[in-house]
C-alpha positions as CSV (number, residue, x, y, z in Angstrom):
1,X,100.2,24.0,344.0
2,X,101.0,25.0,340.4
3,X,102.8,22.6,338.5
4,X,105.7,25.6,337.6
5,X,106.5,25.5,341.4
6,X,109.6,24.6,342.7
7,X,111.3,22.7,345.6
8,X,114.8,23.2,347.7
9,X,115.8,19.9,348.6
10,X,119.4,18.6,350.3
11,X,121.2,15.6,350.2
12,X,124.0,15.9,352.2
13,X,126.0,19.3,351.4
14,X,124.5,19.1,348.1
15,X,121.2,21.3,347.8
16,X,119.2,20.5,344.8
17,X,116.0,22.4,342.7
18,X,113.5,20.0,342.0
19,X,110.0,20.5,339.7
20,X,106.9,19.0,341.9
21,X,106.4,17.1,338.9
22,X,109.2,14.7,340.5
23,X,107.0,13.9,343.7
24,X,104.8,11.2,343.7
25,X,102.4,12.8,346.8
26,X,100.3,10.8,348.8
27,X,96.5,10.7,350.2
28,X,97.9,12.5,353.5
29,X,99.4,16.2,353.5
30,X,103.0,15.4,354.4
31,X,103.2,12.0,352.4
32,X,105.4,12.5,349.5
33,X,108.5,10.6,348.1
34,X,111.3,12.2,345.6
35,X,110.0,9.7,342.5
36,X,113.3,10.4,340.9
37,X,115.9,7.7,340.2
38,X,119.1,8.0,342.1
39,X,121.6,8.1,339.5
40,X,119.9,10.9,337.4
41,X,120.1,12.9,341.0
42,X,123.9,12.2,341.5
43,X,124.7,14.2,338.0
44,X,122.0,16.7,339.2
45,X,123.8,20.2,339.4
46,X,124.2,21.6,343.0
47,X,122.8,24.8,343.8
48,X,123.9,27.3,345.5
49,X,121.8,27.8,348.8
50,X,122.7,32.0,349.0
51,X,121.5,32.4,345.5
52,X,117.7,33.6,345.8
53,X,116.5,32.4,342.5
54,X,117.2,31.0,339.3
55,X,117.3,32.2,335.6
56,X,115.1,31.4,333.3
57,X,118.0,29.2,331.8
58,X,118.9,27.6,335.1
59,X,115.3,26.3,335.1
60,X,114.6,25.1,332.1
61,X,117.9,23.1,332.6
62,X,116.4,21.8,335.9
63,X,113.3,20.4,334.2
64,X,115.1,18.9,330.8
65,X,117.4,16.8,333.4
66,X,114.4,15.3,335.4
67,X,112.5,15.2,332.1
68,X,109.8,17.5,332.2
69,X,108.6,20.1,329.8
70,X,108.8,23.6,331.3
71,X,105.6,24.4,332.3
72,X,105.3,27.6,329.6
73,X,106.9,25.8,327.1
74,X,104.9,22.5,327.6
């Protein structure tokens, strides 16, 4: 997977856009844990889920608030 690619994730009726940079993946396909801590995901925006994609802006705010560098600005 490229390290610009993005996950939907939902907590509740919140839906969420997280960088894979915020994953910790395991030795096994399907073993992964959100390595992101919990308060810094409660003042995570929401996202909409009929929106298709996000802007260019909308991203790179996604990555400064988990605190990753944008992976073309990096």
């Amino acid at each position: 997977m490229s390290s610009h690619s993005r996950y939907l994730m939902g907590i509740g009726d919140k839906l969420f856009i997280l960088c894979l940079e915020a994953f910790k993946f395991g030795q096994h396909e399907h073993n992964y844990t959100l390595n992101v801590d919990e308060t810094i995901l409660e003042k995570a925006e929401g996202f909409d889920k009929n929106k298709s994609s996000l802007t260019r802006e909308e991203l790179y705010r996604m990555y400064i608030h988990y605190g990753y560098k944008l992976y073309y600005k990096a």
